[in-house]
C-alpha positions as CSV (number, residue, x, y, z in Angstrom):
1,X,-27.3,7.6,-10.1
2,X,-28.2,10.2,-12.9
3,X,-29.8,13.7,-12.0
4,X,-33.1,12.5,-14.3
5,X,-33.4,9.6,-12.4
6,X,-33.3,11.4,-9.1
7,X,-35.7,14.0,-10.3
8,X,-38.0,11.3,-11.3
9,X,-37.5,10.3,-7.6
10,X,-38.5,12.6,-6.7
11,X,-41.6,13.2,-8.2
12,X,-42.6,10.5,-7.1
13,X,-42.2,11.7,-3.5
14,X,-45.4,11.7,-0.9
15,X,-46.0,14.8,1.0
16,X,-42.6,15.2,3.1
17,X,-45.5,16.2,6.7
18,X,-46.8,12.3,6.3
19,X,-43.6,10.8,5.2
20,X,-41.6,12.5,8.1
21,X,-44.1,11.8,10.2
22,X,-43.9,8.5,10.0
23,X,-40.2,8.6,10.3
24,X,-40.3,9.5,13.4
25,X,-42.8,7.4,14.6
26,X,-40.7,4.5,13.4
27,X,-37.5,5.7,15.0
28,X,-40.0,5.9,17.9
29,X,-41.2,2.2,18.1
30,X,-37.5,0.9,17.3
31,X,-36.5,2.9,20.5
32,X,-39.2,1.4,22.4
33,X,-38.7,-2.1,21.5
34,X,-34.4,-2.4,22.5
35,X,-36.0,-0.9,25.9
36,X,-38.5,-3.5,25.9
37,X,-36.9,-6.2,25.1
38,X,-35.1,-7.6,28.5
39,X,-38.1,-7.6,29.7
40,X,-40.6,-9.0,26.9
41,X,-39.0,-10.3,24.1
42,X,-41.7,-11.0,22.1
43,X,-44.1,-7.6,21.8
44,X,-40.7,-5.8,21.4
45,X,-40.1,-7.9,18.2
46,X,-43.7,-6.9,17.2
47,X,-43.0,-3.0,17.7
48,X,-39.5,-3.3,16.2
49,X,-40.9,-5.6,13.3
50,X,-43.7,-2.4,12.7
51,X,-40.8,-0.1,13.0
52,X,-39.2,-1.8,10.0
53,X,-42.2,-2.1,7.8
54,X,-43.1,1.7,8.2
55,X,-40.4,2.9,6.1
56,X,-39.1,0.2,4.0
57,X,-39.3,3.1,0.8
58,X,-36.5,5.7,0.4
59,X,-37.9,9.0,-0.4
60,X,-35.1,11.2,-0.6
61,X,-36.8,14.2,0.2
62,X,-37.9,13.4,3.8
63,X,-34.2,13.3,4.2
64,X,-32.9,16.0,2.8
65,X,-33.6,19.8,1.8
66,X,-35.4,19.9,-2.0
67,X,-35.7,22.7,-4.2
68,X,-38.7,24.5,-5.0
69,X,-39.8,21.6,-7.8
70,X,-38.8,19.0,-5.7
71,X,-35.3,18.6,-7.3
72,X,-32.9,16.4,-5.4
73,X,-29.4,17.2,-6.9
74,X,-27.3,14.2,-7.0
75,X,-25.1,15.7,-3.6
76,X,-28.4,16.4,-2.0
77,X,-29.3,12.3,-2.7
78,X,-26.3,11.0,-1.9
79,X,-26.9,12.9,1.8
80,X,-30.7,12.0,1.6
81,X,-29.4,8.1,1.2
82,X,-26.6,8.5,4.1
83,X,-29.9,9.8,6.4
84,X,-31.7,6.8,5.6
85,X,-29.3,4.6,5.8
86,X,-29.2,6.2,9.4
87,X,-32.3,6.0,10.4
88,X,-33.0,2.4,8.7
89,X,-30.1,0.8,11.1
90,X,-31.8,1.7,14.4
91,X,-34.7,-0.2,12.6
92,X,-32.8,-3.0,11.8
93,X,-31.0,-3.0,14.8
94,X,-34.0,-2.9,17.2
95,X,-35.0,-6.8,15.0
96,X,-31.9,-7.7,15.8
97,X,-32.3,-6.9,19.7
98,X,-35.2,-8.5,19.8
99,X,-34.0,-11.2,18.3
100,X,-31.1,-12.0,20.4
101,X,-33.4,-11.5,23.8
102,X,-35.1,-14.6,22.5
103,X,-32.1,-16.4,21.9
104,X,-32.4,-16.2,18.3
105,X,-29.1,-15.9,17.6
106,X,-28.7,-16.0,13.5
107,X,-32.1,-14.4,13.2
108,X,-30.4,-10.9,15.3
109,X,-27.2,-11.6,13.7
110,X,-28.5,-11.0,10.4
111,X,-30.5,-8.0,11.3
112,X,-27.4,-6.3,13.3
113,X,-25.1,-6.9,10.3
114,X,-27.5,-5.2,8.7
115,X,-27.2,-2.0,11.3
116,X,-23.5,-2.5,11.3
117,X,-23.5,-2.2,7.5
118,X,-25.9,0.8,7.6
119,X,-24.5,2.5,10.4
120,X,-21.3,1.2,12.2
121,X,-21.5,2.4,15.0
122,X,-19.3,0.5,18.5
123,X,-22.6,-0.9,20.3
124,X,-23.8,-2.4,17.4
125,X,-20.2,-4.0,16.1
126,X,-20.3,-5.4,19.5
127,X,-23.4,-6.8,19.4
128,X,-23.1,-8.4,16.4
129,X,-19.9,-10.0,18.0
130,X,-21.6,-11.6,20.5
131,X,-24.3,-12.7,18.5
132,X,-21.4,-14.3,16.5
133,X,-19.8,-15.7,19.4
134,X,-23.3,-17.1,20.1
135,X,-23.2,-19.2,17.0
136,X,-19.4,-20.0,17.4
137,X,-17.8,-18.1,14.9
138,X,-15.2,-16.1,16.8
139,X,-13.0,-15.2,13.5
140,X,-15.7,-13.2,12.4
141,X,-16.3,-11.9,15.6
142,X,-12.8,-10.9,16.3
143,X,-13.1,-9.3,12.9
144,X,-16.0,-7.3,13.5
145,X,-14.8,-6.3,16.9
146,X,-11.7,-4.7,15.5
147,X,-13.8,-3.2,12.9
148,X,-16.3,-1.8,15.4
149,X,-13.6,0.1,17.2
150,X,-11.0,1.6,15.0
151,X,-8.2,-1.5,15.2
152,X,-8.7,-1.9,18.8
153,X,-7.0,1.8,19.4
154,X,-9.6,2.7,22.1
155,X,-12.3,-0.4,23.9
156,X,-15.4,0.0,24.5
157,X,-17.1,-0.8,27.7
158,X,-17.2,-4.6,27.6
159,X,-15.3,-4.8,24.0
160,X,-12.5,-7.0,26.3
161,X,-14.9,-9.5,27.7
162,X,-16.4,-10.2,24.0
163,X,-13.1,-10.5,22.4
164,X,-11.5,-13.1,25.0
165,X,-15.0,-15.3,24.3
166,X,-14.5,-14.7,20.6
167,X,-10.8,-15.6,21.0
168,X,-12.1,-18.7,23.0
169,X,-14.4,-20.0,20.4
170,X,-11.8,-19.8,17.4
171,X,-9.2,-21.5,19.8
172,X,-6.8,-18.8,19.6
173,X,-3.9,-18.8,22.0
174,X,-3.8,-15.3,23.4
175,X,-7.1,-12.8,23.2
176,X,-4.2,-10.0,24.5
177,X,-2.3,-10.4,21.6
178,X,-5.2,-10.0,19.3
179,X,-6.0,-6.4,20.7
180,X,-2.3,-5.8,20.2
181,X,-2.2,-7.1,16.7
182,X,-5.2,-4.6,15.8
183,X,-3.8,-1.3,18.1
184,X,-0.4,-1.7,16.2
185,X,-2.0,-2.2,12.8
186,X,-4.3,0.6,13.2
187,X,-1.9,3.2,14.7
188,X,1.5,2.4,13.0
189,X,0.3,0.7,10.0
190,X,3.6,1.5,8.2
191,X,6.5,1.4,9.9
192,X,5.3,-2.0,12.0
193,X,5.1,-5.8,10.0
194,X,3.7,-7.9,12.6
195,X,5.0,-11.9,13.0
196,X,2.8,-14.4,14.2
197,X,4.0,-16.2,17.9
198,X,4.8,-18.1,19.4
199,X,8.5,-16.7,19.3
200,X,10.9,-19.5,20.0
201,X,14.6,-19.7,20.4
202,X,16.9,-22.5,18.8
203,X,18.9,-24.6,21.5
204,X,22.0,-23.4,23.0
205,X,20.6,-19.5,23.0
206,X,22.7,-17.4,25.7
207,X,23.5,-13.9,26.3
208,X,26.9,-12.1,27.4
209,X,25.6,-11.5,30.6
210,X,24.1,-15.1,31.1
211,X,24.9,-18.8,29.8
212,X,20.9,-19.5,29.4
213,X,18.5,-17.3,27.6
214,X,14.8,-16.8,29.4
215,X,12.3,-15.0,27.6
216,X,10.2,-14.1,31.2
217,X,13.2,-12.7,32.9
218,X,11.2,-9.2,31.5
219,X,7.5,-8.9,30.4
220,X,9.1,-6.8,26.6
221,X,12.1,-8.0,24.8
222,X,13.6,-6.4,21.8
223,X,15.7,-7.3,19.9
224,X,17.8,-5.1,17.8
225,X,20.0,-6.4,14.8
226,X,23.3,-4.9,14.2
227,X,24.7,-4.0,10.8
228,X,27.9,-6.1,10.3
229,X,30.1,-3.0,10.0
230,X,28.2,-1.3,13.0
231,X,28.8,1.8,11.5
232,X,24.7,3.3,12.5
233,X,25.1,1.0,16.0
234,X,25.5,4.4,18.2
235,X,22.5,6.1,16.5
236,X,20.4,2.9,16.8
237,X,21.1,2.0,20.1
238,X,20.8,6.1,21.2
239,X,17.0,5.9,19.2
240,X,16.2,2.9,21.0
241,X,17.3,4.1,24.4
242,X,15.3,8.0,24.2
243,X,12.1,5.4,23.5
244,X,12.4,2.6,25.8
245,X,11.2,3.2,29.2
246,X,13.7,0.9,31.9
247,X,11.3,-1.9,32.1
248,X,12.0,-2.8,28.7
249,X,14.6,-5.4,28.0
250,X,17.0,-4.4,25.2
251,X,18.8,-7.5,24.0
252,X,21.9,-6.8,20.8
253,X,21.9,-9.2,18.0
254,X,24.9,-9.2,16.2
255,X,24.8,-10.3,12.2
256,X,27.2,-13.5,13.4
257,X,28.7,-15.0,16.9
258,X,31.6,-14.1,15.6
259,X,31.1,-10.3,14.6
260,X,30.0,-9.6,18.2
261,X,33.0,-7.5,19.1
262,X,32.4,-4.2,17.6
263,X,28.4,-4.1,19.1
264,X,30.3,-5.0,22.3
265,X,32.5,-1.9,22.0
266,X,29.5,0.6,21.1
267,X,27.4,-1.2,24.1
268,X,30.5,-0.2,26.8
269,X,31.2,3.2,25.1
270,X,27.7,4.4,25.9
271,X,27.4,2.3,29.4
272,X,24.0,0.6,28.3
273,X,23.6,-2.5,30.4
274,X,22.7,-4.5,27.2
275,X,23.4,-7.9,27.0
276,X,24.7,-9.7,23.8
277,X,22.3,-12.4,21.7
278,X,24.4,-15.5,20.9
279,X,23.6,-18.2,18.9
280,X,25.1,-19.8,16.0
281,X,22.9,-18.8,12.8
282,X,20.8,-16.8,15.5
283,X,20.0,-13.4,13.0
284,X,19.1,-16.3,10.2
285,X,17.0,-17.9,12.4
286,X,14.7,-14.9,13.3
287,X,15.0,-13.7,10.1
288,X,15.7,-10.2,11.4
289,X,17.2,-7.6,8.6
290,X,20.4,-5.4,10.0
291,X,19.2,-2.4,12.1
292,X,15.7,-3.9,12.8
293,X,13.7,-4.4,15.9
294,X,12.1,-7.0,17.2
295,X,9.5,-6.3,19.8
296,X,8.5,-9.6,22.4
297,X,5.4,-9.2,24.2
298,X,3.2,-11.6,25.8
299,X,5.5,-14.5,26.2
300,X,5.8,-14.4,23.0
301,X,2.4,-14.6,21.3
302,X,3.0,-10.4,20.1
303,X,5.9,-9.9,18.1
304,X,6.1,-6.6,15.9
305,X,9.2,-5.5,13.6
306,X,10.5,-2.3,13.3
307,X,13.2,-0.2,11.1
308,X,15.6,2.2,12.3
309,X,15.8,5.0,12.3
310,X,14.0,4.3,15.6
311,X,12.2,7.3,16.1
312,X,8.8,7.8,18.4
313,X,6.9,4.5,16.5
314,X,9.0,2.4,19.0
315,X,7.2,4.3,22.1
316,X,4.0,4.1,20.7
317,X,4.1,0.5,20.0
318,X,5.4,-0.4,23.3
319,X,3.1,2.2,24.9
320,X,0.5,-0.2,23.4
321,X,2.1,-3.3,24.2
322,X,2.1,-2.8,27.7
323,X,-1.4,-1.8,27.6
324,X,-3.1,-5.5,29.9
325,X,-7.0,-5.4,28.6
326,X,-7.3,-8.7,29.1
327,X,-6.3,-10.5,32.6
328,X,-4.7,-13.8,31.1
329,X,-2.2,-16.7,31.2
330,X,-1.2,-17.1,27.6
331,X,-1.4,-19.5,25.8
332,X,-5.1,-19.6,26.9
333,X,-6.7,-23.5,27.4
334,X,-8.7,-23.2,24.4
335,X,-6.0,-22.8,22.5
336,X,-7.0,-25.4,19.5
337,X,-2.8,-26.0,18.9
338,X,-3.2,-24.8,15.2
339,X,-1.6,-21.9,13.8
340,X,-3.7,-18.8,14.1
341,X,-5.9,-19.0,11.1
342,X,-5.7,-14.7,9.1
343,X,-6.8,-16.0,5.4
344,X,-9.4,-13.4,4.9
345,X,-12.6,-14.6,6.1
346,X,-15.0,-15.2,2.9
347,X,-17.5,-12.0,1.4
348,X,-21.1,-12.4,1.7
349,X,-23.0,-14.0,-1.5
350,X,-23.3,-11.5,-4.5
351,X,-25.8,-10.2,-6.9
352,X,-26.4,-14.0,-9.0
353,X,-25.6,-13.2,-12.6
354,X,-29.4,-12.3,-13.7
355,X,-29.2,-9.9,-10.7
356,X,-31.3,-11.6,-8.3
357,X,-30.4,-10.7,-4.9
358,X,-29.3,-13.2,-2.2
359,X,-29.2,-13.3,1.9
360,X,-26.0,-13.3,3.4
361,X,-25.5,-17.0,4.3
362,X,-24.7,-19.9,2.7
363,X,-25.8,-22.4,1.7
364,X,-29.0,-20.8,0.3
365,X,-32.4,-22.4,1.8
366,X,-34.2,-25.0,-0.8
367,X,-36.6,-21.7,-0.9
368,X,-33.9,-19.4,-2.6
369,X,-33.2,-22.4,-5.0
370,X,-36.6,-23.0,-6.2
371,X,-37.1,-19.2,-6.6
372,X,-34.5,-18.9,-8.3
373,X,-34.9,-21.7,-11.2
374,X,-38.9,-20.5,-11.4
375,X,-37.5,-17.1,-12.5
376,X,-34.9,-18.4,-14.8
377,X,-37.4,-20.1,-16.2
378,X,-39.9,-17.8,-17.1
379,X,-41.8,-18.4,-14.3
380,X,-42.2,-14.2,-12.5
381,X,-45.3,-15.0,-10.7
382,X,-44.3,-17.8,-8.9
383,X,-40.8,-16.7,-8.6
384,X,-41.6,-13.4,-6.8
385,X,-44.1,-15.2,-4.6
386,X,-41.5,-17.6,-3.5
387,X,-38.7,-14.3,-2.6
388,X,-41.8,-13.0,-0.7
389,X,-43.0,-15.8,1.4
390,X,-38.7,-15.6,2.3
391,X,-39.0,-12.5,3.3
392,X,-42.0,-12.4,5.5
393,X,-40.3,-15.9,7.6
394,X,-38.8,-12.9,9.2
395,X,-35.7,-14.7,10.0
396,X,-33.5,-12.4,8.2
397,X,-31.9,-14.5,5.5
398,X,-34.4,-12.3,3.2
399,X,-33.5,-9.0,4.5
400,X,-36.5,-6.3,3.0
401,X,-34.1,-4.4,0.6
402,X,-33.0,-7.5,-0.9
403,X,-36.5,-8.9,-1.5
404,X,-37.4,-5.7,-2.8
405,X,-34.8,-5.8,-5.2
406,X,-35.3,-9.5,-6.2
407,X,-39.5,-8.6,-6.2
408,X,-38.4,-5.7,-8.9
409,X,-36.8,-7.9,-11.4
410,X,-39.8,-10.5,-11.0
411,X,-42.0,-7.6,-12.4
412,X,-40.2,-6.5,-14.9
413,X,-40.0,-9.8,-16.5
414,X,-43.6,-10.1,-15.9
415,X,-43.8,-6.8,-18.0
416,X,-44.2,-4.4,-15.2
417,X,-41.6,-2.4,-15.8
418,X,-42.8,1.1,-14.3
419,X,-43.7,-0.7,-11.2
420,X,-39.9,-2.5,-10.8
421,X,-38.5,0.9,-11.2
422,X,-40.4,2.4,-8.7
423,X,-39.6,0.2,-6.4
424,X,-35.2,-0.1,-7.1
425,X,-35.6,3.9,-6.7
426,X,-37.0,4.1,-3.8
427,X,-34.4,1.0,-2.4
428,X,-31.9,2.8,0.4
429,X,-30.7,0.4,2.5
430,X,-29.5,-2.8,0.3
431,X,-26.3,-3.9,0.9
432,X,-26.3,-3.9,-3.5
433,X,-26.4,0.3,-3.4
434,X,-23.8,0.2,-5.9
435,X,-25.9,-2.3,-8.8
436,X,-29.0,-0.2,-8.3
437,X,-27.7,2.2,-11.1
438,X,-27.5,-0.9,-13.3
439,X,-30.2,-3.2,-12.3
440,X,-33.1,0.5,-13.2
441,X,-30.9,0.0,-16.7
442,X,-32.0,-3.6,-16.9
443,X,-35.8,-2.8,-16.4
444,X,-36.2,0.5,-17.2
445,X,-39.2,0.4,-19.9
446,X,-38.6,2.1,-23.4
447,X,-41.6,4.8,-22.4
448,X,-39.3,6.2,-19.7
């Protein structure tokens, strides 16, 4: 945003005692109603919906030091935004309590998205997750679980119990194996490619030690690939053992059945009671690249690749492997039989090509639609009364900041150009931030 129009912002700034006043009798009322609302739903959506009405205009200087004119410096905004943004998701969030105590599931999900967005905090990424759940769309809750809590690296206090129902409603085999897919993604997130499970051997499978190969004979497997010359086998094998603590099955792959002799010799020569992988085609078949890794975990449902040199990534990856969040026998009996779905799950709507703002679900209510075609057709009045009536349902398809945006343009193309500017400027908590800049260049008036 440029420096003039933040000092025009400014300028247009009430007197920072009301405005911060009313801040924190927002803040205030929000608190209030997620106390309230076990106990009566509906007057805590009243004080939460007054909460969110109070401060629905940014004025940065209620959040942020000014200078003695009432200069906010484009720094100082930036921080004065990130404070509203603060303050605006407790609003949003306290809707979106509300909300859910009346059962209204989409109606809080869209209001804690909206706190997420703002302000991500863990309680309200796990909200929103269970609204999700709620509503039966455990991708997205997954998703916003892992989101919520840094990949998984730490849970929350009942983070577990939402992700085994969100892992439930998509019909996912293991919820375990979904924590372990986000801890290793988020702590070694390049030295570890993750597979998908379940990990299954060809027939006829046996080990040097055994004639039958049985995955459960030890809750990890891995799997290390020789090089055919097995000239970096004592090194590997070394790394492997310094990391592995005794629980951990090693098992030795070699790069044919019939190159298996010099692995053999390293595996006597340093007395580790590691068994031989045998199978005709076998290092094919997993697709495993010499002096790799392959971590087993969960019967098979968590499998992770490592390269050598095998250093302290393999202990932290089994560290978190053998981490049990979620009590289970895998695969679960929701388990839809499908592969696990991880296309990227799709963006919410954008900005429509005249800039018109819309909610975050699709398809679009017959509302939006009609709006929509009255403004393209010349029609402001009717248009903006139509985005306004959407937002005042209150059942957060409309969220405030984007009718405000969508009520901007409807002036301007009615002519009211200083008006529409007022109100994009003092627009903090839009999930559009970044269009702002452009959508004040479409209706700024030729005066300013």
């Amino acid at each position: 945003m440029s420096l003039a129009l933040l000092l025009a912002l400014a300028a247009l700034a009430p007197p920072p005692s009301a405005s911060r006043s009313t801040i924190a009798d927002a803040e205030r009322l929000a608190t209030e109603a997620i106390q309230l609302a076990p106990r009566d739903p509906a007057a805590a959506l009243q004080k939460a919906r007054l909460a969110l009405a109070a401060t629905a205009e940014f004025v940065p200087t209620d959040f942020v030091a000014a200078g003695r004119k009432g200069e906010v410096v484009e720094d100082e905004f930036r921080a004065a935004r990130d404070g509203y943004r603060h303050h605006r998701a407790l609003l949003y969030e306290a809707v979106g309590t509300a909300l859910g105590a009346r059962r209204d599931a989409l109606g809080a999900s869209r209001y804690q998205r909206r706190a997420f967005l703002l302000d991500p905090t863990p309680a309200r990424g796990l909200a929103l997750a269970r609204s999700l759940v709620a509503l039966g769309r455990g991708r997205e809750a997954l998703d916003t679980v892992q989101r919520a809590i840094g990949g998984l690296t730490r849970l929350e206090p009942g983070a577990a119990a939402v992700i085994a129902e969100a892992a439930d409603v998509a019909g996912l085999p293991s919820a375990q194996a979904e924590i372990d897919r986000g801890r290793l993604a988020s702590t070694l997130p390049k030295t570890v490619e993750l597979r998908e499970g379940p990990f299954e051997m060809p027939a006829g499978v046996r080990l040097s030690s055994a004639p039958v190969f049985r995955l459960d004979e030890a809750p990890i497997n891995v799997i290390y690939a020789a090089e055919a010359s097995c000239r970096t086998c004592s090194s590997d094998l070394d790394g492997l053992a310094r990391q592995l603590p005794k629980e951990v099955r090693v098992l030795a792959l070699p790069p044919a059945e019939d190159q298996d002799q010099a692995l053999r010799q390293v595996i006597a020569l340093y007395r580790r009671p590691w068994p031989v992988l045998l199978g005709r085609g076998l290092a094919d078949r997993l697709g495993l690249k010499p002096r790799s890794a392959l971590l087993v975990a969960r019967g098979g449902w968590t499998l992770a690749v490592l390269k050598a040199p095998f250093g302290p990534e393999v202990g932290a990856a089994i560290a978190a492997l053998q981490r049990v969040d979620v009590p289970e026998t895998v695969p679960r009996p929701s388990w839809n039989r499908r592969p696990v779905d991880r296309s990227p799950l799709p963006p919410p709507p954008a900005l429509l090509p005249e800039g018109i703002a819309p909610g975050e679900d699709d398809p679009a209510p017959s509302e939006f639609t009609a709006a929509v075609e009255a403004y393209r057709a010349g029609h402001a009045a009717a248009a903006q009364k139509a985005f306004d009536a959407l937002e005042a349902r209150g059942d957060g398809w409309l969220l405030p900041a984007e009718a405000r945006l969508d009520r901007a343009l409807c002036l301007s193309r009615a002519g009211q150009k200083d008006a529409a500017r007022k109100i994009l400027l003092r627009t903090g908590d839009s999930r559009f931030e970044d269009a702002i800049d452009r959508l004040l260049e479409a209706v700024a008036s030729p005066s300013q």
